[in-house]
C-alpha positions in Angstrom: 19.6 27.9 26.4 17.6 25.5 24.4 13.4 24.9 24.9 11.8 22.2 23.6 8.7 23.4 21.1 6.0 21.4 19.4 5.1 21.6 15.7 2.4 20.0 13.7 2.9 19.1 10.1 -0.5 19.2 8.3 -3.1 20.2 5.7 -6.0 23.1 6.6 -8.9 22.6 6.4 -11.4 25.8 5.0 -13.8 25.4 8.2 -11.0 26.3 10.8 -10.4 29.4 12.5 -7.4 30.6 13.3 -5.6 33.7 15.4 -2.7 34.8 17.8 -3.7 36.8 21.3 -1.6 39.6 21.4 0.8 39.4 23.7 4.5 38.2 24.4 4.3 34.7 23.7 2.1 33.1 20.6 -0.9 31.1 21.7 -3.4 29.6 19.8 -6.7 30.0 19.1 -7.6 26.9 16.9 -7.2 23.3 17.5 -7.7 20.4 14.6 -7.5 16.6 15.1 -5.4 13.8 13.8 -2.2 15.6 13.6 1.0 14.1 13.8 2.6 16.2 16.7 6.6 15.6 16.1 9.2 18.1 18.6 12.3 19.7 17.9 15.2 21.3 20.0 15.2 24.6 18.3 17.1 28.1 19.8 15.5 30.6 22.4 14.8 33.3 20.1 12.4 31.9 17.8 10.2 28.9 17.8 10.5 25.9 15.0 7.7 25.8 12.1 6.9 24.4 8.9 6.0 26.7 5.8 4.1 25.4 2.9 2.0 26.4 0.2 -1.6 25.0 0.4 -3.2 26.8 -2.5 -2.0 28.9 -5.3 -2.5 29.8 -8.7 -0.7 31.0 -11.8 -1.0 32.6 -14.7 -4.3 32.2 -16.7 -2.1 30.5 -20.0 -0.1 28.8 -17.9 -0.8 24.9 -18.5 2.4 23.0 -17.9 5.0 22.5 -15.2 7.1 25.2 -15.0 8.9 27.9 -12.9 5.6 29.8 -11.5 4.4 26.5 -10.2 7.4 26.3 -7.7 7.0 30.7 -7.5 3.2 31.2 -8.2 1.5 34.5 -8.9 -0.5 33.9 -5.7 -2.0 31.9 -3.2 -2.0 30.8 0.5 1.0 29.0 2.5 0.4 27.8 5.7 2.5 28.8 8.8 2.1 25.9 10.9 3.4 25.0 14.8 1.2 23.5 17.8 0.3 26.7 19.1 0.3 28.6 16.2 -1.8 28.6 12.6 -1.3 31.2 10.5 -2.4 31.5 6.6 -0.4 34.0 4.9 -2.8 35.8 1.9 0.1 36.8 -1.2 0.7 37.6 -4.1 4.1 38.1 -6.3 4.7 41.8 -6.1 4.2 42.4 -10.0 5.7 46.1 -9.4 8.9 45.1 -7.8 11.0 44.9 -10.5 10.9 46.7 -13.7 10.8 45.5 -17.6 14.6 47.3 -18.4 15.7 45.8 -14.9 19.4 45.0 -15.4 22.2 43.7 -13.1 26.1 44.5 -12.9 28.6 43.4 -11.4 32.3 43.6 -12.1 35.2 41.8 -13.9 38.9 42.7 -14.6 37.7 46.3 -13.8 34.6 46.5 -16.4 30.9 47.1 -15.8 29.1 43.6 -16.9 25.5 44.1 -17.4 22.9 41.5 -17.6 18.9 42.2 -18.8 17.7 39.2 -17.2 14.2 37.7 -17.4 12.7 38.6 -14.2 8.8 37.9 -14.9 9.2 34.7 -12.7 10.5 36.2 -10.0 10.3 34.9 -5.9 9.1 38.1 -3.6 6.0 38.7 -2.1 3.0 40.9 -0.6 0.3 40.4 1.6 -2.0 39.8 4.8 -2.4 37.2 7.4 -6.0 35.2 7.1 -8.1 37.0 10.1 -6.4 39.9 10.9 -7.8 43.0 9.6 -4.9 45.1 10.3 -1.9 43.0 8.9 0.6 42.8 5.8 3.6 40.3 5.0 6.3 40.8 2.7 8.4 37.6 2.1 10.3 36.0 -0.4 10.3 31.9 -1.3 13.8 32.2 -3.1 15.3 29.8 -0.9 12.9 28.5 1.8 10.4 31.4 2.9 11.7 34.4 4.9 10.1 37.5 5.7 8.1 39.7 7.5 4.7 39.0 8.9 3.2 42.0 10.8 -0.5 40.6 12.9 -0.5 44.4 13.8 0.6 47.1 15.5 2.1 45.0 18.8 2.5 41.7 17.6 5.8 41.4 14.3 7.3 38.2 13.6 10.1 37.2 11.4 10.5 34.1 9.3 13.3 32.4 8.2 14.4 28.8 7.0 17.1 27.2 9.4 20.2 26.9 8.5 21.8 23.4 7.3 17.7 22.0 7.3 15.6 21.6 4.4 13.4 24.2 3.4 10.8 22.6 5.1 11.9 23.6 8.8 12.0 27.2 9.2 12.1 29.3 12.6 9.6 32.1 13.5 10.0 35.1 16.0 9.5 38.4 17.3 11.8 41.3 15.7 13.0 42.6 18.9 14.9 39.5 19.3 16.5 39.7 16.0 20.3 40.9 16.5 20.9 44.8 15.4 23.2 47.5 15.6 21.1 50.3 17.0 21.9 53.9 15.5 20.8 57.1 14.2 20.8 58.9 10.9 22.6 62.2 9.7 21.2 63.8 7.0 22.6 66.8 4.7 20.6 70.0 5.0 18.7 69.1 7.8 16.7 72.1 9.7 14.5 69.7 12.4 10.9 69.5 12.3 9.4 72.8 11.2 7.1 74.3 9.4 8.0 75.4 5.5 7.8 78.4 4.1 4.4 79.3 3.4 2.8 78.6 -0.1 -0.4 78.4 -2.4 -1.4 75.2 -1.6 -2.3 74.3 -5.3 -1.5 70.6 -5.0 -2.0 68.7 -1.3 -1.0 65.2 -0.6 -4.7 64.2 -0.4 -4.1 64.9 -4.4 -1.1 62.5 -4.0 -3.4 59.8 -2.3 -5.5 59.4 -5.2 -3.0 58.5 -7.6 0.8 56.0 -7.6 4.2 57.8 -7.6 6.7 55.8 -9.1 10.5 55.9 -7.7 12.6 54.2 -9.8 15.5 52.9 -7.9 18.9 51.9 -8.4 20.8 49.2 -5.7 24.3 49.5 -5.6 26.0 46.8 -3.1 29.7 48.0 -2.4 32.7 45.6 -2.3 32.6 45.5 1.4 28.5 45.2 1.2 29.7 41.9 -0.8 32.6 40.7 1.5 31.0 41.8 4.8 27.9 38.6 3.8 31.4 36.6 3.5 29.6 34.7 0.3 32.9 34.1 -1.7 32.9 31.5 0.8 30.0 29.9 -0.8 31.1 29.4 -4.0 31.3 33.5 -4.6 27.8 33.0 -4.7 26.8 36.7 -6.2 23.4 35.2 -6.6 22.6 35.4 -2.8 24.0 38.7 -2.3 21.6 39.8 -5.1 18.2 37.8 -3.2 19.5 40.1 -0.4 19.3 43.4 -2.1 16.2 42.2 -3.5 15.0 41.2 -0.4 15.2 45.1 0.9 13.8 46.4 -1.9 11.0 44.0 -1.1 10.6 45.8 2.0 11.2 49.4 0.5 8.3 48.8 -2.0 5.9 47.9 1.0 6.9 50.5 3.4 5.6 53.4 0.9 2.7 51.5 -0.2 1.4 53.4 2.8 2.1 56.5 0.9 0.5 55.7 -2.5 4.0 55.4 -3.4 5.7 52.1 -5.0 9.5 51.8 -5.2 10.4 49.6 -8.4 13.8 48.3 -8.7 15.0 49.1 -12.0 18.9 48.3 -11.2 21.0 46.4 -8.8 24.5 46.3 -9.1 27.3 44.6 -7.0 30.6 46.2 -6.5 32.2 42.4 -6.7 36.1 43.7 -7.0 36.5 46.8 -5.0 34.4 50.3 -4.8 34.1 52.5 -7.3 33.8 55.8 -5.1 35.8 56.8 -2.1 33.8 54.9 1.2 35.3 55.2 4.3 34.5 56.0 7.5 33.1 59.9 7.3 30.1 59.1 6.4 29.7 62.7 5.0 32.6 62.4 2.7 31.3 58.7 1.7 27.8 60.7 0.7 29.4 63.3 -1.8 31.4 60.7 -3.1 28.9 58.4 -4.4 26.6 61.1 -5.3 29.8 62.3 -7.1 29.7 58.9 -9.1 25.9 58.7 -9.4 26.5 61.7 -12.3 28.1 58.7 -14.2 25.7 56.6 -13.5 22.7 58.2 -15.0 24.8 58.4 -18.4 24.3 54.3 -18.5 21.1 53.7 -16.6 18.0 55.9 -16.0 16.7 56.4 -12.6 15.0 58.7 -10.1 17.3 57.5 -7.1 19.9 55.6 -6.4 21.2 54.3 -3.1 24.1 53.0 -1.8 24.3 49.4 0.7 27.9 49.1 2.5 29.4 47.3 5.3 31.7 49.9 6.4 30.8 50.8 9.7 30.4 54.9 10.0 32.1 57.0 12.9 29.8 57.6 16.3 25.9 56.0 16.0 25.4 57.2 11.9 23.7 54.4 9.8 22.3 56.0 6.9 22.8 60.2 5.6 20.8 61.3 2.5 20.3 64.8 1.5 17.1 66.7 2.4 14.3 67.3 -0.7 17.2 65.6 -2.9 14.7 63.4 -4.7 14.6 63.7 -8.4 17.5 66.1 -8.8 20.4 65.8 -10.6 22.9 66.0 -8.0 21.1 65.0 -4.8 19.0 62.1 -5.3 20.4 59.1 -3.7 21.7 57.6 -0.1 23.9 55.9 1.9 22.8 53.2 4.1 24.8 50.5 6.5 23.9 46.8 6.6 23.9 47.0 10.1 21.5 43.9 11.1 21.8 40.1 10.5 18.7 40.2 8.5 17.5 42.6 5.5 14.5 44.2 7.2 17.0 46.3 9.5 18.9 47.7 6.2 15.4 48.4 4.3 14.1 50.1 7.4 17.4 52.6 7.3 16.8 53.0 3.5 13.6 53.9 4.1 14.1 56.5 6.3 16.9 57.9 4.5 14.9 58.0 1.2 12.5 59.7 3.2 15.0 62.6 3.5 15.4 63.2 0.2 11.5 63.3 0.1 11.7 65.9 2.5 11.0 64.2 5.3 12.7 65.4 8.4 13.6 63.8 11.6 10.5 63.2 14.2 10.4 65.3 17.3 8.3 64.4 20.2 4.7 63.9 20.0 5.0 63.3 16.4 4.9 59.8 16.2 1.1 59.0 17.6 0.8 56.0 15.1 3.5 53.1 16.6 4.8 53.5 20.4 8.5 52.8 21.0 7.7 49.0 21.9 5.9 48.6 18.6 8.6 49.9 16.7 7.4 53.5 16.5 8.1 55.2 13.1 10.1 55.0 10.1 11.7 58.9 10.3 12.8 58.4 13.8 16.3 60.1 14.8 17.5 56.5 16.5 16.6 52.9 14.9 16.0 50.6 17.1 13.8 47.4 18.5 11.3 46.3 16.4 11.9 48.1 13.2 9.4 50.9 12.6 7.0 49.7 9.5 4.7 53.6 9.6 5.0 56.9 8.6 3.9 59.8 10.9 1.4 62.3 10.3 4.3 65.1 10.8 6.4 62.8 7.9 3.2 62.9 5.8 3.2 66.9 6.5 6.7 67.2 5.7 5.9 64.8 2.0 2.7 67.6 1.4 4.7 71.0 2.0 7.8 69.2 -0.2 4.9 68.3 -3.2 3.7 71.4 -2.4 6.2 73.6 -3.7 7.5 71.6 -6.5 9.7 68.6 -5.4 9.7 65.0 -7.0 8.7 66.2 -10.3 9.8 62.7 -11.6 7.3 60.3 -9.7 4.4 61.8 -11.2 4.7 60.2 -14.4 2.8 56.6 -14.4 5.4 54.2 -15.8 4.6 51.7 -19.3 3.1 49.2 -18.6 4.8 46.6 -20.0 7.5 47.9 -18.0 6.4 46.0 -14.3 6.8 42.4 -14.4 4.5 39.5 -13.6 3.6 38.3 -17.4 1.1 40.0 -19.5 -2.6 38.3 -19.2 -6.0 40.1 -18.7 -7.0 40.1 -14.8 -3.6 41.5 -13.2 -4.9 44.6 -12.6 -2.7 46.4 -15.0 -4.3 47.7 -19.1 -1.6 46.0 -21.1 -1.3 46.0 -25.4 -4.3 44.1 -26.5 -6.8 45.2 -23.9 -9.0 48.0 -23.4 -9.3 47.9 -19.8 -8.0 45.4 -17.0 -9.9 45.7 -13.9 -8.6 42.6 -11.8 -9.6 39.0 -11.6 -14.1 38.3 -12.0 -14.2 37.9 -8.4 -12.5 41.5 -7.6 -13.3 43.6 -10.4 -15.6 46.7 -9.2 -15.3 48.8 -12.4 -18.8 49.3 -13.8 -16.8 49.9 -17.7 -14.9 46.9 -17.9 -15.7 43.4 -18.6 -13.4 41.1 -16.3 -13.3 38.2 -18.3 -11.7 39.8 -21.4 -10.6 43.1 -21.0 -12.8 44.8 -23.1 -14.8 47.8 -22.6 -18.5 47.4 -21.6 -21.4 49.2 -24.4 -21.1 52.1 -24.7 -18.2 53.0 -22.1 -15.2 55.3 -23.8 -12.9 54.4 -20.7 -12.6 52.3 -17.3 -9.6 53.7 -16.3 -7.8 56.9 -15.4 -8.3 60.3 -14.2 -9.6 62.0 -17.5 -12.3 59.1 -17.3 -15.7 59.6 -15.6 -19.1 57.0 -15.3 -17.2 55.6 -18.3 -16.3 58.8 -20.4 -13.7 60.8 -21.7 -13.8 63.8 -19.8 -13.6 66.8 -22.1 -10.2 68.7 -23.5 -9.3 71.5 -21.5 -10.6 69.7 -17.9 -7.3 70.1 -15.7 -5.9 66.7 -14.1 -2.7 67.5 -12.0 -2.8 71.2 -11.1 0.8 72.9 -10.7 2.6 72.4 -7.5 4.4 75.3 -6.7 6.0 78.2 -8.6 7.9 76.3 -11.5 5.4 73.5 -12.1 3.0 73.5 -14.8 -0.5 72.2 -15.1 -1.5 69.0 -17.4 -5.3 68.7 -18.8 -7.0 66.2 -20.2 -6.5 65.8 -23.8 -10.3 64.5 -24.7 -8.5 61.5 -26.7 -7.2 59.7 -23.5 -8.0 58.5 -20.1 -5.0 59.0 -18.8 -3.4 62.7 -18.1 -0.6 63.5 -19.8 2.8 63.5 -18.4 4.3 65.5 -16.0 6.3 68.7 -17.2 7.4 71.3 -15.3 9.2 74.9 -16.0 13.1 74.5 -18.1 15.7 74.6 -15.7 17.2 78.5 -15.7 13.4 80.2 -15.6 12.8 82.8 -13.4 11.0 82.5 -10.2 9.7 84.8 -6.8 9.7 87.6 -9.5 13.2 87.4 -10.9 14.8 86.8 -7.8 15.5 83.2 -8.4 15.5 79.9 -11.0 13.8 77.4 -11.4 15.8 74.2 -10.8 15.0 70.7 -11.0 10.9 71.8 -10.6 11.7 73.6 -7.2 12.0 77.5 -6.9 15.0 77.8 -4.4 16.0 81.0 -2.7 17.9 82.6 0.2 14.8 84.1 1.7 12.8 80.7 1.9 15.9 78.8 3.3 15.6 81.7 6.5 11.9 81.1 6.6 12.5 77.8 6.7 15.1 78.2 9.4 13.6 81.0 11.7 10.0 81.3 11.2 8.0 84.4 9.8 9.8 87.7 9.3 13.2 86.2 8.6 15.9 87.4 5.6 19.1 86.4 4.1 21.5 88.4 6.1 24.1 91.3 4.3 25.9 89.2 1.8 29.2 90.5 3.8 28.1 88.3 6.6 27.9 85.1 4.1 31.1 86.6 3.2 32.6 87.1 6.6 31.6 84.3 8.3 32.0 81.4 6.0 35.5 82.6 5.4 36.2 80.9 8.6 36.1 77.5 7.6 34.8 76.1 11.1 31.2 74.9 12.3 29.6 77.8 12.4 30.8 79.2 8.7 31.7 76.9 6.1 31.8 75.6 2.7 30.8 71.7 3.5 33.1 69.7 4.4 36.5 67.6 2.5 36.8 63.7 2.2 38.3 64.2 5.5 35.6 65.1 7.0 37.4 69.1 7.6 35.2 72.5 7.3 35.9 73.7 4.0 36.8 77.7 3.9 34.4 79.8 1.1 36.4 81.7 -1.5 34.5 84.9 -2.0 32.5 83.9 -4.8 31.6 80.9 -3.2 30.0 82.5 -0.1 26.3 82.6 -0.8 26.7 78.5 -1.2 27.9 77.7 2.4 26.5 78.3 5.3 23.2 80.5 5.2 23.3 83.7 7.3 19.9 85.3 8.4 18.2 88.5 9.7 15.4 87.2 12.5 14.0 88.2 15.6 13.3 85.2 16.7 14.8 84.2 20.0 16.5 80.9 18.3 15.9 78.8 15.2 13.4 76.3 14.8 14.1 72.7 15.9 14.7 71.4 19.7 18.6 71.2 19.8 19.6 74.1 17.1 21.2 77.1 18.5 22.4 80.7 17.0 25.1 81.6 16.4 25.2 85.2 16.3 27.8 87.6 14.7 28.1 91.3 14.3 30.7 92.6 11.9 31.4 95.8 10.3 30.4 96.7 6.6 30.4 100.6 5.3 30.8 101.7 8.7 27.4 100.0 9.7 27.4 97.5 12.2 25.6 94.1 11.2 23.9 91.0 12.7 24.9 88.0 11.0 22.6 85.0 12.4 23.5 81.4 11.8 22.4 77.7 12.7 24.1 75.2 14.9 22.5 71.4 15.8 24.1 70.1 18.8 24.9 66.7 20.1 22.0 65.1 21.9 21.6 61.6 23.6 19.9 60.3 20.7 23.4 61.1 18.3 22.0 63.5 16.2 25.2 65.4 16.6 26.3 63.3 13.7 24.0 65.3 11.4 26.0 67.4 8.3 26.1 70.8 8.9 22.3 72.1 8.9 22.3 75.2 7.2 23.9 74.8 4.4 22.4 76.3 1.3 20.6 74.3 -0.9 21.8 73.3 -4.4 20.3 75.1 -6.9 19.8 78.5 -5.1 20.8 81.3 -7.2 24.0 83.1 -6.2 24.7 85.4 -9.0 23.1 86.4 -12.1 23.5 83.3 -14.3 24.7 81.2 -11.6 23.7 78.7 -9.0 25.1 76.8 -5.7 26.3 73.5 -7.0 28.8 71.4 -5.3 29.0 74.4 -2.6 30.0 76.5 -5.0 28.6 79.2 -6.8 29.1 77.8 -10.6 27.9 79.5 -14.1 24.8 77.8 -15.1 24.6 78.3 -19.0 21.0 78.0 -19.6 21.6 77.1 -23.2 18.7 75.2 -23.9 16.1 77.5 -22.3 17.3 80.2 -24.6 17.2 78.6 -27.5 13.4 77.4 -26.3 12.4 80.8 -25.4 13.2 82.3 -28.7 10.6 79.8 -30.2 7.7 80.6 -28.7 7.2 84.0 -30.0 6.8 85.7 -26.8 3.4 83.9 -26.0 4.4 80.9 -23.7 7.0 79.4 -21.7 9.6 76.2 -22.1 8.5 73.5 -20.1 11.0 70.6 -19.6 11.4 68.8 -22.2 12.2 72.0 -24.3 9.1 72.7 -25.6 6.9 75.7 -25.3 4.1 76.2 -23.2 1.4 78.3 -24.7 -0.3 80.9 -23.1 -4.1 80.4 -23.3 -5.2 81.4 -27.2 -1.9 80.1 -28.4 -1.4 77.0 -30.3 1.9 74.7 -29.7 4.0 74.2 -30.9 5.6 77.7 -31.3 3.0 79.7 -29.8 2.7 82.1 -33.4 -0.8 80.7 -34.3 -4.4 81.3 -32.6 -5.2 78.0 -30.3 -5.7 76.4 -27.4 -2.8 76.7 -25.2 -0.4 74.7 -23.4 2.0 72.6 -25.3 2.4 69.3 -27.1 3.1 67.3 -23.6 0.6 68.6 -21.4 -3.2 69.2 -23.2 -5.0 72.6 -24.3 -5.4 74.5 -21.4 -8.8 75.8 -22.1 -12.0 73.7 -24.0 -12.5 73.9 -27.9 -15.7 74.8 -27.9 -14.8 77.9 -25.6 -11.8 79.3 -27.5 -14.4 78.6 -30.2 -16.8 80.6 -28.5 -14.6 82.9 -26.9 -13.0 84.0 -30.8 -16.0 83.8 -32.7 -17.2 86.2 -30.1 -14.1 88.4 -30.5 -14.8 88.6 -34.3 -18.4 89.3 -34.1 -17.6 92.4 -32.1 -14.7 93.1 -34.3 -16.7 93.3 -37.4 -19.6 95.1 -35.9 -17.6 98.0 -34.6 -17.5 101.1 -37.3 -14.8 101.6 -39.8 -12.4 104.1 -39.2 -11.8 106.6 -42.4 -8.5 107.3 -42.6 -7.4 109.8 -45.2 -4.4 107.5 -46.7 -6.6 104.9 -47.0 -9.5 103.8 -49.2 -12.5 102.6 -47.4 -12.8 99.3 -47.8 -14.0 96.2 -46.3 -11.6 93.2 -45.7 -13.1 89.7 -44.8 -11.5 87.7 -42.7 -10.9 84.1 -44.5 -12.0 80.9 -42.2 
């Protein structure tokens, strides 16, 4: 069916005032005179507009025509129809891409890299003129398309039409956009419950006051590539990349939310066939590009690395990540299908699935309180379906605190080099580049009582402007702590008295002992059989009697297993490899936490005792979360032996080389942080812990004030030297002083 639609090409003027009701169909609120109304035949599902900048500006040195006059660093553009005025507010997202961004794509069978100039770059953030509770994300790479969210009812897409001029473009509701609907199956998933309990030493309040950084890496497979059929535009690899880019867009701005932006650092197109095993198992697809993330790391450095493919999974799956896999070695990627016509449906999947691997579990009823179904509910739903979901829950922001709590993403915390986010180096982005002293926005923003806006520089007086060891424009003291240690195998950072900025983050050497010797640190997290039950069951829960991890993983079914094969078959547990499958409890709980996971209950026979062995099964429901990996698998990094950990589901030697050549440096008085160097205990110096000092080590700041270790060992001499002598008969009585 074809309607007939009304559009007004034309300038805005400052006095007008402009809005949408919110309901089903866009009305308008404003009306100007002497327009030029021209009408168009356009398609049912969206309505015909014109897009166009009104106002913008560049960068401050910028003088001449050039590439950021046709992409400028910000400004207005006017969304314009009869009925309908909008004035999108935006700027270029300056944190999109990083400095070392590179691109690679594939000839005769070799990796071909590219470090491309991408300060000039085409995507964007913002809000809609006039409505409080709005944000757009769009790109102006070829015509302007994107998102454009009014608020929580109201979502429209924008797009150019195809075979028009840029000019014409087509706007319309997301529930009309065309979209596979499915679900997601995550590894390790144990349904919404509670964690095990903790010292809450670091809350995501803590998080909400400062940026996490995720540095991610894009990787398009060949079907990704042939599915967009662009080798039938010229091979046109340049489009398929404004796609990915295009998601990551939308990634970056879905966390915002969080306090936590998604940079892409590399994007790289699988443009003659894949380089792991994807097929339609979409379990067997995960391992395997995990499997090949391990050689990606050796060539580009990144916190997490997803994987875009059109191969369509079996059943409803879209997307599988591993639980609390973010920033480990093994775990910390994705897989995600381009299931919908536009990107926003494959960025809402990635999303979600990066959200596993924050720790983020599925939502269960009466979680989602912030979006209703029709508004697109939220991003850690089960099912995707219409609109997309653009919020987090507050049980997904519970899930993100416990995961910080104890330990997990102990790579964001580190606040990236400045010169490493795009957008050109000038004073008034926001951002304290080489040259200035602080950088608190543009004149007509800046807030910061230290900083002079029109230069840079620091106001009289002030030490600082910026940063969390800065206070009313001062250094706070050495010693002050500034990220406390979240969990058992963090360590703290304090300020160092010479910086505004704290130090960055260090945690505990992989291979140091944890929960009193019963387990090792690993990747920052302190994994162990008895949380994992906790986890599973609720209070009182154990690891079962390892013949039952034995017994019943032997099997090689659903109910005891080693994982699962490229095949998607149970895998049977050799012996040694028991304590790595399928986690076997003690509880007297009726059933395991989570609405559709049952027990399943065994009872074997060990020393002539008769045994309980209690495992986990997640059922099918309507929603398809039968197509969930096996839930209660145990965790990577759990130790299974003296020396060893789960890795790959099996229970491998870990040859903690590095931590024992640390350890034997610090002279008993400290411990190895991550980067190999010792941690002091307080009155200790770094960097081998064999001299009176400070503390802490040479990453993280003294962990206690000068003038108090001054203090603190002046005072211990004092009472040294006015205690008595002792006379001992072998030696002579004389007094020793102690040199400075």
């Amino acid at each position: 069916m074809l309607l007939c639609y009304a559009f007004t090409v034309s300038s805005l003027h400052s006095t007008e005032e402009c809005h949408l009701a919110g309901n089903s169909h866009i009305t308008a609120a404003c009306r100007t005179g002497g327009q030029k109304d021209l009408h168009w035949l356009v398609e049912d599902r969206g309505q015909r507009v014109t897009a166009n900048w009104i106002s913008h500006r560049t960068a401050q040195q910028e003088t001449e025509t050039s590439f950021k006059d046709l992409f400028p660093e910000r400004g207005e553009i006017l969304v314009s129809a009869q009925d309908l005025k909008l004035v999108l507010q935006v700027e270029r997202n300056l944190e999109l891409l990083g400095y070392d961004f590179t691109e690679t794509h594939y000839e005769n069978g070799l990796p071909v890299t590219q470090t491309s100039n991408h300060t000039d770059h085409c995507f964007y953030h913002g809000r809609v003129r006039g409505h409080a509770d709005s944000w757009v994300a769009l790109s102006t790479c070829f015509g302007m398309r994107g998102l454009i969210v009014l608020n929580s009812n109201d979502t429209y897409y924008l797009e150019p039409i195809g075979g028009q001029e840029v000019l014409h473009h087509t706007f319309y509701r997301t529930e009309d956009l065309p979209v596979k609907t499915g679900t997601c199956g995550h590894s390790h998933q144990t349904g919404h419950i509670s964690l095990f309990s903790v010292n809450r030493i670091f809350a995501f309040s803590q998080v909400g006051s400062m940026h996490l950084y995720v540095r991610l890496d894009l990787i398009a497979s060949w079907r990704f590539f042939m599915s967009l059929q662009y080798r039938k535009q010229n091979k046109d690899l340049d489009k398929t990349k404004m796609r990915i880019m295009e998601i990551a867009n939308y990634v970056d701005k879905f966390y915002r939310e969080l306090n936590i932006r998604v940079p892409l650092i590399g994007l790289e197109v699988w443009t003659e066939h894949d380089q792991c095993i994807i097929n339609e198992e979409p379990n067997s697809t995960l391992w395997s590009f995990l499997q090949w993330r391990q050689k990606l790391k050796s060539r580009k450095k990144h916190d997490n690395a997803q994987l875009l493919t059109g191969v369509i999974f079996k059943g409803t799956t879209i997307g599988m990540a591993p639980l609390e896999g973010m920033c480990s070695h093994e775990n910390s990627g994705g897989i995600n299908v381009d299931h919908s016509e536009l990107p926003i449906g494959a960025a809402a999947t990635m999303a979600h699935e990066i959200g596993h691997n924050f720790g983020m579990g599925h939502d269960h009823e009466g979680c989602c309180v912030e979006a209703t179904a029709d508004q697109g509910g939220c991003v850690m739903a089960a099912a995707t379906g219409h609109p997309f979901p653009k919020v987090f829950s507050r049980c997904s922001k519970k899930d993100l605190d416990n995961y910080f709590q104890k330990g997990g993403g102990m790579c964001l915390f580190n606040m990236p080099n400045m010169k490493d986010l795009v957008g050109g180096k000038r004073c008034g982005n926001g951002f304290v580049e080489e040259g200035e002293e602080c950088d608190c926005g543009e004149p007509e923003e800046c807030t910061n009582d230290c900083c002079h806006p029109s230069n840079c520089t620091l106001k009289v007086d002030a030490q600082c402007a910026h940063g969390v060891c800065c206070e009313d424009c001062k250094l706070k003291q050495a010693g002050t702590m500034c990220r406390g240690a979240a969990g058992a195998c963090d360590l703290p950072e304090y300020c160092t008295g010479g910086s505004p900025y704290c130090p960055s983050n260090v945690y505990l050497l992989d291979g140091s002992l944890c929960q009193h010797g019963r387990a090792y640190c690993y990747n920052g997290m302190c994994l162990t059989h008895e949380q994992q039950c906790l986890q599973l069951w609720g209070y009182g829960a154990q690891p079962a009697h390892d013949a039952c991890f034995q017994d019943v993983n032997a099997a090689g079914n659903a109910f005891g297993n080693c994982g699962k094969d490229s095949h998607g078959n149970y895998v049977k547990c050799e012996k040694i490899d028991a304590k790595c499958g399928k986690i076997q409890c003690h509880s007297a709980a009726k059933k395991p936490k989570g609405t559709n996971a049952v027990s399943i209950d065994t009872t074997i026979r060990t020393d002539g005792i008769e045994v309980k062995c209690r495992g986990t099964y997640v059922y099918s429901t309507q929603d398809g979360q039968g197509d969930l990996p096996d839930p209660g698998l145990v965790m990577t990094g759990t130790k299974c032996g003296e020396g060893k950990v789960c890795k790959d589901r099996r229970c491998q030697n870990a040859s903690f080389t590095e931590l024992h050549t640390c350890i034997a440096r610090c002279h008993g008085h400290g411990v190895c942080n991550s980067n190999g160097n010792c941690h002091c205990n307080r009155g200790w110096a770094p960097p081998f812990c064999e001299k009176p000092g400070l503390g802490g080590s040479l990453d993280s700041g003294p962990v206690q004030y000068d003038s108090e270790f001054t203090f603190s060992f002046q005072y211990f001499i004092t009472r040294v030297l006015s205690l008595p002598l002792p006379r001992f008969p072998f030696l002579p009585h004389t007094f020793y002083q102690m040199s400075p």
